[in-house]
MIDOTI-611734 format. One record per atom (N, C-alpha, C): residue number from 1; x, y, z negated. Coordinates in steps of 0.05 Angstrom, whole numbers. Atoms other than C-alpha are relative to their C-alpha. Example, Ala and Ser with C-alpha at 12.3 -4.5 7.8 and 13.67 -1.06 7.14 Angstrom:
MIDOTI-611734
 resi   east  north     up
    1     18    -24      0
    1    246    -90   -156
    1     18     24      0
    2    -16    -24      1
    2    273    -21   -143
    2    -15     22    -14
***
This chain:
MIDOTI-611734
 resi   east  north     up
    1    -22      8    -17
    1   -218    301    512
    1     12    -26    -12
    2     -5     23      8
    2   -189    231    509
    2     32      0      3
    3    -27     -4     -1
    3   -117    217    499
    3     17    -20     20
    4    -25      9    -18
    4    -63    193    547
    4      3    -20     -2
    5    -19     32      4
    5    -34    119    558
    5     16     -5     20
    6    -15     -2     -9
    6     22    104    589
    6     -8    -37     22
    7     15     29     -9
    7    -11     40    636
    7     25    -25      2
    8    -16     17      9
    8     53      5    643
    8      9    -16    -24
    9     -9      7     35
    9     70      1    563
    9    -30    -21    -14
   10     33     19      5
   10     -9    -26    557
   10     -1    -30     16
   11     10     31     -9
   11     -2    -86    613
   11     26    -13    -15
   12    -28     15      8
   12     66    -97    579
   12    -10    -18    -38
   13      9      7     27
   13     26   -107    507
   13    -26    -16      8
   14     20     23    -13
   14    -30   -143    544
   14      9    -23     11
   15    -11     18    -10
   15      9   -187    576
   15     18    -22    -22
   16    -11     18     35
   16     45   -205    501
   16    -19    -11     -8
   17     17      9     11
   17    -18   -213    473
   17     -6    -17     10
   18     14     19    -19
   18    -47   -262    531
   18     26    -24     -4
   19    -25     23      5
   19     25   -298    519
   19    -11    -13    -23
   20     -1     14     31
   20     10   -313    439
   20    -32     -6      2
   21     37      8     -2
   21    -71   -324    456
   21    -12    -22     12
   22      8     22    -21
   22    -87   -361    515
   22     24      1     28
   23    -20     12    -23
   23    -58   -391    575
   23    -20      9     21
   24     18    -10    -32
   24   -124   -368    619
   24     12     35     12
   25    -10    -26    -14
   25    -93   -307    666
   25    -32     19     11
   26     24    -15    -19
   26   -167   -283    691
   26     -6     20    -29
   27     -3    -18      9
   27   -172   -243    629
   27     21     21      7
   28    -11    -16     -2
   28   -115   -219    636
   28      6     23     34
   29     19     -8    -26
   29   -129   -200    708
   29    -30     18     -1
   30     22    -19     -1
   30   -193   -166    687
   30     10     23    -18
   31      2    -26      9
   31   -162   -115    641
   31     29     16     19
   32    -17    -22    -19
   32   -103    -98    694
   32    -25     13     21
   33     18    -12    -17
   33   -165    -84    739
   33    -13     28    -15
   34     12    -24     22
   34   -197    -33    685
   34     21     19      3
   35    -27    -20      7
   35   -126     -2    678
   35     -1      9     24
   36     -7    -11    -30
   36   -119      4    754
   36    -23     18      3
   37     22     -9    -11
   37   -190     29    765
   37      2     25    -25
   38     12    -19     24
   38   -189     80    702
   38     10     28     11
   39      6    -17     -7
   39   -199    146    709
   39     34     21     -4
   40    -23     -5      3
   40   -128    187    716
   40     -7     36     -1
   41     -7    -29      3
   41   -105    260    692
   41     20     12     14
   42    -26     -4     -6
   42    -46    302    711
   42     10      8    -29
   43    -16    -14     24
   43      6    312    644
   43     27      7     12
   44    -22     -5      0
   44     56    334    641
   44     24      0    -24
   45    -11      7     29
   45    117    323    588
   45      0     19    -24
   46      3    -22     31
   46    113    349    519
   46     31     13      7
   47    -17    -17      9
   47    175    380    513
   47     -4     26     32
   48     11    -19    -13
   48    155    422    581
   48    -22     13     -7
   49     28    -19      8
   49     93    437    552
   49      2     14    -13
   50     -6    -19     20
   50    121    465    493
   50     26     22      9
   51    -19     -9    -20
   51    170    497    536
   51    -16     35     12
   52     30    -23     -3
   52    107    532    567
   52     -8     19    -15
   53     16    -22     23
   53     74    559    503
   53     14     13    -15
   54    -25    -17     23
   54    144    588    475
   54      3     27     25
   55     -6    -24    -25
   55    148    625    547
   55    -27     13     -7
   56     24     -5      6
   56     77    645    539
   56     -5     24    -20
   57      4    -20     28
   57     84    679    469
   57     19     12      2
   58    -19    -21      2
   58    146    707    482
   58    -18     27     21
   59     15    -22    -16
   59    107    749    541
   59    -14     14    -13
   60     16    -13     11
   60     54    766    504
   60      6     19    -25
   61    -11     -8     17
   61     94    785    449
   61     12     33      4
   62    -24    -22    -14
   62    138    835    494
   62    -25      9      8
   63     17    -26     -4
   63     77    871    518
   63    -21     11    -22
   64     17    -21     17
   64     40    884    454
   64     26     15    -13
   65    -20    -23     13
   65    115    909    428
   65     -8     26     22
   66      6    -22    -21
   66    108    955    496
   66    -18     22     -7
   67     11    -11      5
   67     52    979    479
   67      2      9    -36
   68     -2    -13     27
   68     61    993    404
   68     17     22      8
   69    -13    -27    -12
   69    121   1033    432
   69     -4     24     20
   70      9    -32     -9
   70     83   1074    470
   70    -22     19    -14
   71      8    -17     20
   71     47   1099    410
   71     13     27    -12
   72    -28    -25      9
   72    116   1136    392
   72    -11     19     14
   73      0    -23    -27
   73     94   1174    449
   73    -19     14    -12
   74     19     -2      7
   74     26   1180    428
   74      2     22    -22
   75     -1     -8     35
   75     42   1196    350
   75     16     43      6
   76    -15    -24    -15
   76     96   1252    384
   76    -19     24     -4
   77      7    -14    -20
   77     56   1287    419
   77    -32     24    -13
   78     35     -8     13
   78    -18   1296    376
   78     -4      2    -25
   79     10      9     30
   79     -8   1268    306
   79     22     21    -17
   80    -22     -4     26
   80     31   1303    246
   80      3    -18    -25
   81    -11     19      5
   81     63   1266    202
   81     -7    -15    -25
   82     21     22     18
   82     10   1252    144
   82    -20    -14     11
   83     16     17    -16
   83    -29   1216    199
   83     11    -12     13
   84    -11     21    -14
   84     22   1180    228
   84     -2    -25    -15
   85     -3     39      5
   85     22   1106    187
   85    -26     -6      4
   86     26     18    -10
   86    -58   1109    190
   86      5     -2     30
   87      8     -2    -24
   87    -59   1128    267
   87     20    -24     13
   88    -22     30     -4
   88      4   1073    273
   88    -16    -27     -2
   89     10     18      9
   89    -37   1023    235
   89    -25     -6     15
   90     19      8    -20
   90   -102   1029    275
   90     -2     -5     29
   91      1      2    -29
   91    -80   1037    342
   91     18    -27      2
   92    -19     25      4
   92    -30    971    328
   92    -24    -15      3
   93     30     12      4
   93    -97    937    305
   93     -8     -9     21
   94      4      4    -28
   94   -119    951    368
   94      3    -15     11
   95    -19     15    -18
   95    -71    929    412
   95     -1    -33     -6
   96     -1     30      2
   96    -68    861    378
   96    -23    -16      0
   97     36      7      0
   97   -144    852    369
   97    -10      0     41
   98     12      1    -33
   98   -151    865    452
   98     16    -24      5
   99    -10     26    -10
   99   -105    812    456
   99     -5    -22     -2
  100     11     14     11
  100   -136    768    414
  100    -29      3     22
  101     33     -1    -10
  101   -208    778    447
  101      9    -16     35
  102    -10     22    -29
  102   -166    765    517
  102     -5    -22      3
  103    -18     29    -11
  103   -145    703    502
  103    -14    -18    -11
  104     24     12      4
  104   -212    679    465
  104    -17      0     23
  105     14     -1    -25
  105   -245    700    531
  105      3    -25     31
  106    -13     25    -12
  106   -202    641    566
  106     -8    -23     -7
  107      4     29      8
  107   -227    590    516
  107    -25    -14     12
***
């Protein structure tokens, strides 16, 4: 992936440069053409993006708590209570390891 430029801020430093260089404008005319013609993304602003990936982890966050808490239920119901921190500890495991595999499955 190639990184971002802001095309205004580029003919604004092209256009400096072509000031302190030469006086011919057809260069400078062939790289506003490159800029105009170049290939465009959609971004969007960093501080939204990171905006994004704090919403993101908080979600994901809140449903592997969910589910850990419904282990209580689990532990309740089947386990006694010298098998509760392993059966806590592996079924946690779990839960965070499926989430993990999820969200490698996206990449």
């Amino acid at each position: 992936m190639g990184i971002l430029i802001d095309i205004d801020e580029a003919r604004k430093e092209y256009s400096n440069l072509m000031d302190l260089t030469m006086s011919d404008t057809t260069l400078l005319h062939t790289l506003y053409g490159v800029l105009d013609n170049a290939p465009t993304v959609q971004a969007i602003p960093k501080a939204d993006y990171e905006n994004r990936l704090k919403a993101d982890m908080v979600a994901m966050l809140t449903d592997i708590q969910l589910d850990i808490e419904e282990l209580k239920t689990d532990y309740d119901k089947n386990l006694t209570s010298e098998h509760g921190i392993y059966y806590a500890y592996e079924k946690s495991s779990k839960i965070v390891q499926n989430y993990i595999n999820a969200l490698k499955e996206n990449i």
